[in-house]
DSSP file (Angstrom, degrees, kcal/mol; ACC not computed):
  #  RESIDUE AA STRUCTURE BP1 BP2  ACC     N-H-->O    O-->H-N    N-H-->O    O-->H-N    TCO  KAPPA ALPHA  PHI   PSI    X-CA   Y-CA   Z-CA
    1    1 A X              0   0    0      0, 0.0     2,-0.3     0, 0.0     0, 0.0   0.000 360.0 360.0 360.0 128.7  -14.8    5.5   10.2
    2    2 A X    >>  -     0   0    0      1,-0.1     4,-1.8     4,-0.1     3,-0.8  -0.471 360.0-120.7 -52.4 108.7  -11.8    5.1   12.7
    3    3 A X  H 3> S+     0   0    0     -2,-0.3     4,-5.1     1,-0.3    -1,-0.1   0.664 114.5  52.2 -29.3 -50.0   -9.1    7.5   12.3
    4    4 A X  H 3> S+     0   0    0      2,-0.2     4,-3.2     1,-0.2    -1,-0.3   0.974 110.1  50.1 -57.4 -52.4   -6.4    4.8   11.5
    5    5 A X  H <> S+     0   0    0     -3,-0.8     4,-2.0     2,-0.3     5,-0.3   0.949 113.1  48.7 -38.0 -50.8   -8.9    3.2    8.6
    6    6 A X  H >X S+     0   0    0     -4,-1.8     4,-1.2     1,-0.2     3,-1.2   0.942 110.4  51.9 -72.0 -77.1   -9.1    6.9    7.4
    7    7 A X  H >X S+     0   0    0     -4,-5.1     4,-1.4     1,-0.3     3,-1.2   0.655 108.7  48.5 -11.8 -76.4   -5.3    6.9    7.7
    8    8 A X  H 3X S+     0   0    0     -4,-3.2     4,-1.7     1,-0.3    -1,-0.3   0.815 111.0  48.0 -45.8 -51.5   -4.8    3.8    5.6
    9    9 A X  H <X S+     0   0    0     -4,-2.0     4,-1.4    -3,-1.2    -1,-0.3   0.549 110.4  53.1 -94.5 -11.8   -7.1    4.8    2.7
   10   10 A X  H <X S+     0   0    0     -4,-1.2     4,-2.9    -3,-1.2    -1,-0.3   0.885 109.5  45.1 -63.9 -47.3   -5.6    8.2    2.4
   11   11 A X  H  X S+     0   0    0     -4,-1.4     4,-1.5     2,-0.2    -2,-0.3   0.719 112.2  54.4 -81.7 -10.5   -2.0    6.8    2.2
   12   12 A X  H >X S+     0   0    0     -4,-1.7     4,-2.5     2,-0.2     3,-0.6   0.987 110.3  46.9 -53.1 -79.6   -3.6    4.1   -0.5
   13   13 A X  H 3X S+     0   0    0     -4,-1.4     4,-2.4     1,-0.2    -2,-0.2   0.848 109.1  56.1 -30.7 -64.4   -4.8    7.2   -2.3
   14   14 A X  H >X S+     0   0    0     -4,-2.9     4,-1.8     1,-0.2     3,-0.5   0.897 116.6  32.8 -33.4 -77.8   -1.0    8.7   -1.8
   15   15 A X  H <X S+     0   0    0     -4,-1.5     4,-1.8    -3,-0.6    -1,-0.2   0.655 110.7  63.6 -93.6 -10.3    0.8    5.5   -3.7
   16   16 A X  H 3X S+     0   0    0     -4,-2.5     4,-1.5    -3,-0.2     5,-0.3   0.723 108.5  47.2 -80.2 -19.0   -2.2    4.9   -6.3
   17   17 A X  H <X S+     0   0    0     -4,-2.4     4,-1.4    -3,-0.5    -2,-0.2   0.994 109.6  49.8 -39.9 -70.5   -1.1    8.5   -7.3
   18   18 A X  H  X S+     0   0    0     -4,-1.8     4,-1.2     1,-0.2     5,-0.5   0.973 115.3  43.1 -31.0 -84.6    2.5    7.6   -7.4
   19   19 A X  H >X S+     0   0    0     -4,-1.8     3,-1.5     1,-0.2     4,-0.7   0.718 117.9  42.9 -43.3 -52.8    1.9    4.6   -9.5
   20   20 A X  H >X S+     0   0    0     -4,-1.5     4,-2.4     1,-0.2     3,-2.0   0.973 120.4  43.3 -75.1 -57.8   -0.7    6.2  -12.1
   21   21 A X  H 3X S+     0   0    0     -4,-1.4     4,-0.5    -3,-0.4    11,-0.3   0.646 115.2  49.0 -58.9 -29.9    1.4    9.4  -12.3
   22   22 A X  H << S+     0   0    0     -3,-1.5    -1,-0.3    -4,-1.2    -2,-0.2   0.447 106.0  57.8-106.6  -9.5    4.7    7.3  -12.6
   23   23 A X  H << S+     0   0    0     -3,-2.0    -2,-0.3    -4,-0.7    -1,-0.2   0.908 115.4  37.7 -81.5 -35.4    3.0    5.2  -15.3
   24   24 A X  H  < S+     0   0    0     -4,-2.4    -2,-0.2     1,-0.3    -3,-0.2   0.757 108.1  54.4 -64.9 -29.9    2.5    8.6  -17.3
   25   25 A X  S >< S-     0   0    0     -4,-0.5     3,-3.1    -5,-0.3    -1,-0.3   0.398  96.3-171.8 -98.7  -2.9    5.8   10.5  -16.6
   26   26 A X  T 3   -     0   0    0      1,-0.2    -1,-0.3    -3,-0.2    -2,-0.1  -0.247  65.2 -12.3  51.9-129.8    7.3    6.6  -18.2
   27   27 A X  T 3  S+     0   0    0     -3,-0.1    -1,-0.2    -4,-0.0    -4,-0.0   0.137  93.3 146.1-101.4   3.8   11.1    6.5  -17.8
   28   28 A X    <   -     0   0    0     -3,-3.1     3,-0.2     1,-0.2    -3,-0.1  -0.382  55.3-138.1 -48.5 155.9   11.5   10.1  -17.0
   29   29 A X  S    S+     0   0    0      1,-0.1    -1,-0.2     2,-0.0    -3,-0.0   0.745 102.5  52.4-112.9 -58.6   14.1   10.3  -14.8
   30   30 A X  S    S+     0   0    0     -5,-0.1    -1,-0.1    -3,-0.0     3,-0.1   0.478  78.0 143.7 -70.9  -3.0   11.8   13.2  -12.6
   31   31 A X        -     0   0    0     -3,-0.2    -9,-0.1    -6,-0.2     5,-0.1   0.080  56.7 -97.1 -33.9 136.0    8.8   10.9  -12.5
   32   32 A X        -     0   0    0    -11,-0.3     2,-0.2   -14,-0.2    -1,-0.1  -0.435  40.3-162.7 -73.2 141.1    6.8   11.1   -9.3
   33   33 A X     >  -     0   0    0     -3,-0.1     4,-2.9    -2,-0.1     5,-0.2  -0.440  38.3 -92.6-109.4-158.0    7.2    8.8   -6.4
   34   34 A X  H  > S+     0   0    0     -2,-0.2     4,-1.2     2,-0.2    26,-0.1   0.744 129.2  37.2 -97.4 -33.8    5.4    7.7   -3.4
   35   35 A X  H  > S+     0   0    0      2,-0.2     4,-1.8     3,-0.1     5,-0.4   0.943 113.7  56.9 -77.8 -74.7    7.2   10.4   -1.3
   36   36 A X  H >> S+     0   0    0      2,-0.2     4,-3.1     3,-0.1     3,-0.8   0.905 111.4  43.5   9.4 -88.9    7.1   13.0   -4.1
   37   37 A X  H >X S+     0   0    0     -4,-2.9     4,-3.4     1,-0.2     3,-0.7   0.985 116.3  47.0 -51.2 -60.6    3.4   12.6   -4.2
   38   38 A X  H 3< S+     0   0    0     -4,-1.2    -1,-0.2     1,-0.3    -2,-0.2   0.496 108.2  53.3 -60.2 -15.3    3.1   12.7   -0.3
   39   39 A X  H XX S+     0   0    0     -4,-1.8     4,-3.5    -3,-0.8     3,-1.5   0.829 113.5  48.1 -84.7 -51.9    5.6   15.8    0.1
   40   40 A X  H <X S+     0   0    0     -4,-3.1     4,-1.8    -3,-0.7    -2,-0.2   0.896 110.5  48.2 -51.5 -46.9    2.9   17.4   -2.5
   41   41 A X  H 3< S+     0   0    0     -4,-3.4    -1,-0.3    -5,-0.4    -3,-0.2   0.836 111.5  54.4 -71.7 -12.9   -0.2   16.2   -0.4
   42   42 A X  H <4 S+     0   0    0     -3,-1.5     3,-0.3     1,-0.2    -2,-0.2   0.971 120.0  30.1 -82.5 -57.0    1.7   17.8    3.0
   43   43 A X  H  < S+     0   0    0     -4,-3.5     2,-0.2     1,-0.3    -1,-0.2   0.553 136.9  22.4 -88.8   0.2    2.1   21.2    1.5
   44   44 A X     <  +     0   0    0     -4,-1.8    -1,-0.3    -5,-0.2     3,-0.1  -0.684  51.6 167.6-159.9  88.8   -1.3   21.2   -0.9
   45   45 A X    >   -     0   0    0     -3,-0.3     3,-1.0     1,-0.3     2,-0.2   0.585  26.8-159.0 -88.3  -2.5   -3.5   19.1    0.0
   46   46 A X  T 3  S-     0   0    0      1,-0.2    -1,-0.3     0, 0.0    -5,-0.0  -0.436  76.0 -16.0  76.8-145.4   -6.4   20.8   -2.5
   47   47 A X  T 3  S+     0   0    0     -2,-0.2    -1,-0.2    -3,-0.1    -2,-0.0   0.585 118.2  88.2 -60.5 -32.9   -9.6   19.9   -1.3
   48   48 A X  S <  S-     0   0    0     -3,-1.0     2,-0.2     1,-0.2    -3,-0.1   0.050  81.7-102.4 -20.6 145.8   -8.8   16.9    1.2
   49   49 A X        -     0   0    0      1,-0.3    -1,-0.2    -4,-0.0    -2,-0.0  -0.442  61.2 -63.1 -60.4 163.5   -7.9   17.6    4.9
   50   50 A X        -     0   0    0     -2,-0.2     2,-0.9     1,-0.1    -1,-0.3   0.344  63.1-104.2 -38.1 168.7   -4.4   17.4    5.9
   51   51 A X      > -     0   0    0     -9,-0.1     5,-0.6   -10,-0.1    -1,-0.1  -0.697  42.4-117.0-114.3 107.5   -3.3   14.3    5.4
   52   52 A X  T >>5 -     0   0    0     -2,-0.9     3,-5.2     1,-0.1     4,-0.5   0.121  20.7-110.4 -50.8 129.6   -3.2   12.6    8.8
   53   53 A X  H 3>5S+     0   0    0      1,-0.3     4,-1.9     2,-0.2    -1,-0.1   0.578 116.2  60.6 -37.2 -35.3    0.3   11.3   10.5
   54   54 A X  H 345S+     0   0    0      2,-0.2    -1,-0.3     3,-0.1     4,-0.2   0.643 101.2  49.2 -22.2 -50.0   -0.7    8.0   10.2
   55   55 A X  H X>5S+     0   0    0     -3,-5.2     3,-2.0     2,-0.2     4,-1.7   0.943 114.1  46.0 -55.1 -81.6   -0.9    8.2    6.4
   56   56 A X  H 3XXS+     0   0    0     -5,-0.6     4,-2.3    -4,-0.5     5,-0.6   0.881 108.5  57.9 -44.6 -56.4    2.6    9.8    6.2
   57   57 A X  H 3X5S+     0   0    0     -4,-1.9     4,-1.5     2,-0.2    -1,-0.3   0.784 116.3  35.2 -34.9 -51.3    3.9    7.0    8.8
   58   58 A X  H <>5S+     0   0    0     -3,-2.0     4,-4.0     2,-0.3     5,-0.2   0.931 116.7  56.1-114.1 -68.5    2.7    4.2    6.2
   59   59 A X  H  X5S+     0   0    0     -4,-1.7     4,-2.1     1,-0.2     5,-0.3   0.850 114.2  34.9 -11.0 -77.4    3.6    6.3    3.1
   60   60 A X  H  X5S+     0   0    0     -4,-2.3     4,-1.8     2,-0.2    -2,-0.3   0.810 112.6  66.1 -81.0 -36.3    7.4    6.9    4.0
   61   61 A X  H >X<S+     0   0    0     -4,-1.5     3,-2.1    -5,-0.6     4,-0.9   0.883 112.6  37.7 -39.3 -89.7    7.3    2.8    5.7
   62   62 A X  H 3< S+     0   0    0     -4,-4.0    -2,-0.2     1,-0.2     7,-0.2   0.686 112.9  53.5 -48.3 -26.5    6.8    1.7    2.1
   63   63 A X  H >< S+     0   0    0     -4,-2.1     3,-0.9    -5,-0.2     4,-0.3   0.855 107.2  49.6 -50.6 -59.5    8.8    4.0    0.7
   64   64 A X  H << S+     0   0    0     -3,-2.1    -1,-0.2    -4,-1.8    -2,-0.1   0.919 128.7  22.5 -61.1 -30.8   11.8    3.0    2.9
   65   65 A X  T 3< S+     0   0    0     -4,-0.9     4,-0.4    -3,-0.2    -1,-0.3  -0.575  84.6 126.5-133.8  53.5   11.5   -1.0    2.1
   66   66 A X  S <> S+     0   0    0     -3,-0.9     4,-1.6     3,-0.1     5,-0.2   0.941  76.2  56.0 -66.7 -48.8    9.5   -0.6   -1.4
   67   67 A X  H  > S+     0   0    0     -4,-0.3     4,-2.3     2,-0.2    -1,-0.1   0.844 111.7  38.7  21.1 -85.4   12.1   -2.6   -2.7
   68   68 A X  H  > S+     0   0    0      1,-0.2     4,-1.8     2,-0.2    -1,-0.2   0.829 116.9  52.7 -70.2 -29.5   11.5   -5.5   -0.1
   69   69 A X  H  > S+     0   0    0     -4,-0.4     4,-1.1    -7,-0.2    -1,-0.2   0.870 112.9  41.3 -72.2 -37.1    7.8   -5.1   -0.2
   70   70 A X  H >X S+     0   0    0     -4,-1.6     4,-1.7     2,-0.2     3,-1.3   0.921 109.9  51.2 -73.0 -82.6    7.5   -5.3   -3.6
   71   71 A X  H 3X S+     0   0    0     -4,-2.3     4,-2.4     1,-0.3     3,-0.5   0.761 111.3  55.5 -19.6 -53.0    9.9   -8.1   -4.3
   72   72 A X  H 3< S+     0   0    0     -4,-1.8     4,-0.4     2,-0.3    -1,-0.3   0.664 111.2  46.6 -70.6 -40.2    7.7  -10.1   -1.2
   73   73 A X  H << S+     0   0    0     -3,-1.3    -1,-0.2    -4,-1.1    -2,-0.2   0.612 109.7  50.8 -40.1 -32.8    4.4   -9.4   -3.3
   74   74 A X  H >< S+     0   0    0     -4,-1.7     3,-1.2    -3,-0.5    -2,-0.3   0.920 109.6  55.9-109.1 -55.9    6.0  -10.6   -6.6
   75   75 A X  T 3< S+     0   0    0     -4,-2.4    -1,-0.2    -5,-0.4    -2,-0.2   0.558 115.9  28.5 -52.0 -33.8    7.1  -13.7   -4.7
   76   76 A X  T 3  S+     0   0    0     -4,-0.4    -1,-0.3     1,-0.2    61,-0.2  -0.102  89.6  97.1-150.8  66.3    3.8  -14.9   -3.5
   77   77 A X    X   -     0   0    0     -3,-1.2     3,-1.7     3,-0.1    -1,-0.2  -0.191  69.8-152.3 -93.5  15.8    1.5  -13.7   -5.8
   78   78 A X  T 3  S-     0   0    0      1,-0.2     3,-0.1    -3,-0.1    -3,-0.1   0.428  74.8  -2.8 -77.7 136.0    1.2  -16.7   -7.9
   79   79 A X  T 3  S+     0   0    0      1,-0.1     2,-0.4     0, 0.0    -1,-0.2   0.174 115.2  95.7  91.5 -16.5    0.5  -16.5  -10.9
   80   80 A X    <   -     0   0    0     -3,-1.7     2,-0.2    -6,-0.2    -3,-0.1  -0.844  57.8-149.4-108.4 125.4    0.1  -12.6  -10.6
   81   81 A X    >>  -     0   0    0     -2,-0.4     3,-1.6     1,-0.1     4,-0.7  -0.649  28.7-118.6 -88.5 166.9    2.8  -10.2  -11.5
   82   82 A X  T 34 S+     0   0    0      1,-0.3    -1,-0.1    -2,-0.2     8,-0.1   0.223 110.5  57.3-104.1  35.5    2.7   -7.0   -9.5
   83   83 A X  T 34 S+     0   0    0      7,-0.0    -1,-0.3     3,-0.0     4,-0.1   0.633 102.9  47.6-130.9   1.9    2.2   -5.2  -12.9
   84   84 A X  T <4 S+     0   0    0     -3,-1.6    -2,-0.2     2,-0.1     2,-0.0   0.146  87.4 110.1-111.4   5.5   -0.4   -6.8  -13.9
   85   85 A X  S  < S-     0   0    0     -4,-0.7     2,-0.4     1,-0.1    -5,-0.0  -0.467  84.8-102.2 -53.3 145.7   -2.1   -6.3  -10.7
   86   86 A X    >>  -     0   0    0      1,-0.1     3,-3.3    -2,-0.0     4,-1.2  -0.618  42.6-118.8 -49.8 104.5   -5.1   -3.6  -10.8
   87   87 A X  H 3> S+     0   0    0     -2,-0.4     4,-2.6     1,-0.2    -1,-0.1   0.679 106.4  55.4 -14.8 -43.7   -3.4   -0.5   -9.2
   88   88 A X  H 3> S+     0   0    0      2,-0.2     4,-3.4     1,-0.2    -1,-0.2   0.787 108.3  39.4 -48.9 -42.5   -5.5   -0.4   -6.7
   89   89 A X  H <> S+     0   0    0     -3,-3.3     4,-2.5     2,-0.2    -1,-0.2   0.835 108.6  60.6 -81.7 -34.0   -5.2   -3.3   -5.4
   90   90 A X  H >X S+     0   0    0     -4,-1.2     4,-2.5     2,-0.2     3,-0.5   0.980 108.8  52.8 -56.9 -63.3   -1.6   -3.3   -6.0
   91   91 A X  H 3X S+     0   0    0     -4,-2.6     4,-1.3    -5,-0.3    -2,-0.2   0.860 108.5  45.8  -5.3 -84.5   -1.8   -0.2   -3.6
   92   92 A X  H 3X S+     0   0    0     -4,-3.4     4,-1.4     2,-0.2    -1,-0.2   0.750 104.2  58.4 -43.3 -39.8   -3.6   -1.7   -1.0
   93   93 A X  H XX S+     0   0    0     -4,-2.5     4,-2.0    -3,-0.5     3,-0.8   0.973 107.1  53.2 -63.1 -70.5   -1.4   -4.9   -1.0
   94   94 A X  H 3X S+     0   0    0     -4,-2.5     4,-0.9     1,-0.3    -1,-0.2   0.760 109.9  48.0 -49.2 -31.3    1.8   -2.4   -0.2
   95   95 A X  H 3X S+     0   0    0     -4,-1.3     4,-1.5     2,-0.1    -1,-0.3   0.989 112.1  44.5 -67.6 -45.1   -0.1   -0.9    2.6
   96   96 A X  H XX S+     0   0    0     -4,-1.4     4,-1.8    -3,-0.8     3,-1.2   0.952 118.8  51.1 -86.2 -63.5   -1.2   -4.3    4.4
   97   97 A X  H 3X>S+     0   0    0     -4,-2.0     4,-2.3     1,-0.3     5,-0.7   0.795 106.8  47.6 -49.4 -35.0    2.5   -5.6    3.7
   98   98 A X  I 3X>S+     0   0    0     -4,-0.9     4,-1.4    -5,-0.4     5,-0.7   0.910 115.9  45.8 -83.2 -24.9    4.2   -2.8    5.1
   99   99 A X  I <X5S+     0   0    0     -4,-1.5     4,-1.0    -3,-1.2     7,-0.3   0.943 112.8  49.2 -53.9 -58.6    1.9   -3.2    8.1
  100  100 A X  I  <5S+     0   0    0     -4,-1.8    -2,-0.2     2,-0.1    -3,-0.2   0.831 125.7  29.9 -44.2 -48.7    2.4   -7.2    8.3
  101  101 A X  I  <5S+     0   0    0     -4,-2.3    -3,-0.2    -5,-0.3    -2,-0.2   0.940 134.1  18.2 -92.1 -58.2    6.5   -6.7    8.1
  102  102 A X  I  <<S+     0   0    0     -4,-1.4     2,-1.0    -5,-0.7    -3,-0.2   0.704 102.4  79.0-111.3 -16.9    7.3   -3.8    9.4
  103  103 A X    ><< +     0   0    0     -4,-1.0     3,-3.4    -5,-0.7     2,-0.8  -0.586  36.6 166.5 -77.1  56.4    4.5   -2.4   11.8
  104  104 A X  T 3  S+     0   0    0     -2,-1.0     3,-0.1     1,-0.3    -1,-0.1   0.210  72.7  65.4 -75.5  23.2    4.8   -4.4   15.0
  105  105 A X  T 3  S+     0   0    0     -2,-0.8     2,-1.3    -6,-0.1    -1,-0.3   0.550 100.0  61.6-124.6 -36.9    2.2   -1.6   16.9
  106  106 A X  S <  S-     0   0    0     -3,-3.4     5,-0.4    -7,-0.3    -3,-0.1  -0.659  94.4-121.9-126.5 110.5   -0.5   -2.8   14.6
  107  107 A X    >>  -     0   0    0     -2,-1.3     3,-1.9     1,-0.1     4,-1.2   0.053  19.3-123.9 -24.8 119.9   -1.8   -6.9   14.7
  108  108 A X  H 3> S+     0   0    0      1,-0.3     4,-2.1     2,-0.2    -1,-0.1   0.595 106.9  53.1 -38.3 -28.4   -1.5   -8.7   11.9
  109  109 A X  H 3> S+     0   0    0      2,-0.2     4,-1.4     3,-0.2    -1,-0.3   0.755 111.3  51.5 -73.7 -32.7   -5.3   -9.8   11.7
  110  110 A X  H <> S+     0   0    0     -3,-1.9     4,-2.0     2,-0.2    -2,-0.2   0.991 111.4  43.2 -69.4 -51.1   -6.1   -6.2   11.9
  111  111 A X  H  < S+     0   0    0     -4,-1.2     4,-0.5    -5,-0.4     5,-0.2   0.912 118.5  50.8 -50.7 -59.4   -3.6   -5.0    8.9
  112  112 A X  H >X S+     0   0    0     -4,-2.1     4,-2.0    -5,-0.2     3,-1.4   0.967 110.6  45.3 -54.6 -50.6   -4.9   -7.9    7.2
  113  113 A X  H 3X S+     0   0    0     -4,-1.4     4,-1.1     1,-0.3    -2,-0.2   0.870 112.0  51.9 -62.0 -35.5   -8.4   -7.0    7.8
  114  114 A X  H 3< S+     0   0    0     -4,-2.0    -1,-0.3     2,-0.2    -2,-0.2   0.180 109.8  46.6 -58.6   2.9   -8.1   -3.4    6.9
  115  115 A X  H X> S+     0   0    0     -3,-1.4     4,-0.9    -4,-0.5     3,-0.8   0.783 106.8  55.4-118.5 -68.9   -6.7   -3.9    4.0
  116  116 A X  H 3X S+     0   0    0     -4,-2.0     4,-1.3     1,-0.3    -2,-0.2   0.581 109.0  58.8 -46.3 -38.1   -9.3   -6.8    2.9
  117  117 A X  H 3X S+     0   0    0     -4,-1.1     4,-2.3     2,-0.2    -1,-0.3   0.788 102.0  44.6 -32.8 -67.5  -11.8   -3.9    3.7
  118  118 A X  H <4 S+     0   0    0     -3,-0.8     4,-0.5     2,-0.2    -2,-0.3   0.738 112.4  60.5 -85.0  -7.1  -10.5   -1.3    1.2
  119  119 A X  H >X S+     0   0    0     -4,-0.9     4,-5.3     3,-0.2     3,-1.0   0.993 106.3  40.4  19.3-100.8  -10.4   -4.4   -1.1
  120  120 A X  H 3< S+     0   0    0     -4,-1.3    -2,-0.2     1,-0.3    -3,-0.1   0.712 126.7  38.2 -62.4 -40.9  -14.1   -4.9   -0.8
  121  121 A X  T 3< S+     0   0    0     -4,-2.3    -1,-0.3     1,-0.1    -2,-0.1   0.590 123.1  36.3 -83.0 -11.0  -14.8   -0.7   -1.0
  122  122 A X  T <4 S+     0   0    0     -3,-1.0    -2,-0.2    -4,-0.5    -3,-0.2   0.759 119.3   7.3-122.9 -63.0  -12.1    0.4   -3.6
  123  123 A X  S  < S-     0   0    0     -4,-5.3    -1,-0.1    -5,-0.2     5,-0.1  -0.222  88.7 -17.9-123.0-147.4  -11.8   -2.7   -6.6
  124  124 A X    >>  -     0   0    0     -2,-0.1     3,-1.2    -3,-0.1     4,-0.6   0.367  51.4-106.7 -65.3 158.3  -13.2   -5.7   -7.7
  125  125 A X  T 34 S+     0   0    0      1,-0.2     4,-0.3     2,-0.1     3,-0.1   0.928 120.7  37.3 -31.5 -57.0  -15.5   -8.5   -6.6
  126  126 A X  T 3> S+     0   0    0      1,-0.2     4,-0.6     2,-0.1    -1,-0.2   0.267  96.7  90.4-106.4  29.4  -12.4  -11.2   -6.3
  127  127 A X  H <>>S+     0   0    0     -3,-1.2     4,-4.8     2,-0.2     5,-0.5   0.934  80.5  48.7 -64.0 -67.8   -9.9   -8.5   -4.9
  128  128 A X  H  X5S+     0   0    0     -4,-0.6     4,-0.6     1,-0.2    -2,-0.1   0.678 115.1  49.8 -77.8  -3.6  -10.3   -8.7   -0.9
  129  129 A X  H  >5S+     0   0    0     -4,-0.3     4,-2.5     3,-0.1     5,-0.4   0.796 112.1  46.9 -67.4 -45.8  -10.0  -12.6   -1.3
  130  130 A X  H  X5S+     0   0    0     -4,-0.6     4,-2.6     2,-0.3    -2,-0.2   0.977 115.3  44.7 -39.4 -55.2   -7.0  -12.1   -3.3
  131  131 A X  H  X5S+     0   0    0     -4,-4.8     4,-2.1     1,-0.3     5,-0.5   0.960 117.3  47.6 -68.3 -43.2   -5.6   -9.6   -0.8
  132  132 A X  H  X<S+     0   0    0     -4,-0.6     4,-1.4    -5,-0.5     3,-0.4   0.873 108.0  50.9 -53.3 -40.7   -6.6  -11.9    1.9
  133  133 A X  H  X S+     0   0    0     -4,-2.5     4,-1.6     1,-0.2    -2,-0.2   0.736 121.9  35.3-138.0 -52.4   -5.2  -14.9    0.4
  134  134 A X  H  < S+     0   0    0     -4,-2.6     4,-0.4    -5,-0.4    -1,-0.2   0.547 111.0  58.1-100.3  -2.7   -1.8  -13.1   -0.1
  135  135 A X  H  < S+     0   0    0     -4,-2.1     4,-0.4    -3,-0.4    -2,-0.2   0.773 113.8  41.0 -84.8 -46.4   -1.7  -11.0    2.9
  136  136 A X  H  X S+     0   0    0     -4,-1.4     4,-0.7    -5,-0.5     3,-0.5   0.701 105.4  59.5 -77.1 -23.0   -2.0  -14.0    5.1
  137  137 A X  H  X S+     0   0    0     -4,-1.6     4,-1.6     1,-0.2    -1,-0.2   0.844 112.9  46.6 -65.4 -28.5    0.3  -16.2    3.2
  138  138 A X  H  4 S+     0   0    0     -4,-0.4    -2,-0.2     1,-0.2    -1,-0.2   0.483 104.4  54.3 -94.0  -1.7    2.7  -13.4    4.1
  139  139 A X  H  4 S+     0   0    0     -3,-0.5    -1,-0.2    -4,-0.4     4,-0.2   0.398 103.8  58.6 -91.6 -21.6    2.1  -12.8    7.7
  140  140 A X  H  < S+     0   0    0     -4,-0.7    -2,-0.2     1,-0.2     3,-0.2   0.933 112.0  40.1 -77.5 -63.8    2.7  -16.6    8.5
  141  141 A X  S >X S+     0   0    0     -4,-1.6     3,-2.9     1,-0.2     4,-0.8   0.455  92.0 132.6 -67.0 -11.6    6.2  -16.4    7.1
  142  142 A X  G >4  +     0   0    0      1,-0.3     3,-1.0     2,-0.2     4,-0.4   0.378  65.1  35.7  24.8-117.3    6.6  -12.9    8.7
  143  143 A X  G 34 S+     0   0    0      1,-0.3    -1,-0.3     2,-0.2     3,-0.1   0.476 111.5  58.2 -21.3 -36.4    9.7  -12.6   10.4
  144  144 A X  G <4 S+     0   0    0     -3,-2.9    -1,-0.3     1,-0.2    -2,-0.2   0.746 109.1  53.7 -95.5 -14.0   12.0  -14.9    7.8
  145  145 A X  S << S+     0   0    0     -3,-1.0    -1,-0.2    -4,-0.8    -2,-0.2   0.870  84.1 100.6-101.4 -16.3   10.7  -12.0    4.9
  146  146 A X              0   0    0     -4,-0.4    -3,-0.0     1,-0.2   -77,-0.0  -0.316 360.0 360.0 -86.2 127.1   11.9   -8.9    6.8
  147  147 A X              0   0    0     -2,-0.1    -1,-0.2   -82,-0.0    -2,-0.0   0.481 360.0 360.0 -53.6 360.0   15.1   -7.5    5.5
């Protein structure tokens, strides 16, 4: 598996944390986030290797524009709200976006394809069209979505 691929599906791992962790902790005020978690994975990574600079890069991207990324999900999702998205997938979707928007180093076809990938390996049967479907609506419109 290609170092970057390995990259992505650690920092997946990283914000499906977040989200599970942040569903538990409710409205606490101290609830974990995507950074949080990822500060936790630098200094302890448990059983895992380090978690590779790539990861962190992607991690701290969404983090910086979660906001916009989210908001840009919610928007052409149809029909799906991003909270009734499967976590996972919801996950994935935030990596492939922050790649598509903000990641000019890494082609859109690829980000989309990597993404469509851990799809097809991580959730459901009609996920990596879904991610496709909405990864690509959002890579034609690019440019006009970036804050």
């Amino acid at each position: 598996m290609p170092a970057r691929t390995k990259a992505r599906k650690r920092a997946v791992d990283v914000l499906y944390e977040a989200d599970q962790r942040a569903v538990v902790a409710g409205t606490d005020p101290g609830r974990p986030t995507p950074v949080s978690v990822l500060a936790e994975r630098i200094t302890d990574p448990g059983t895992q290797a380090a978690l590779p600079e790539y990861a962190v890069e992607i991690v701290e991207g969404f983090a910086a524009h979660a906001e916009r990324i989210d908001e840009v999900l919610s928007s052409f999702s149809q029909g799906w709200t991003l909270e009734r998205m499967p976590t996972v997938d919801r996950a994935i979707l935030r990596v492939g976006a922050w790649e598509v928007l903000y990641n000019d180093d890494v082609p859109d076809a690829v980000a989309i394809d990597e993404a469509v990938g851990l799809a097809r390996s991580l959730s459901t049967d009609e996920s990596p069209g879904f991610v496709n479907g909405l990864l690509g609506r959002i890579s034609e419109l690019g440019p006009s979505l970036v804050d």
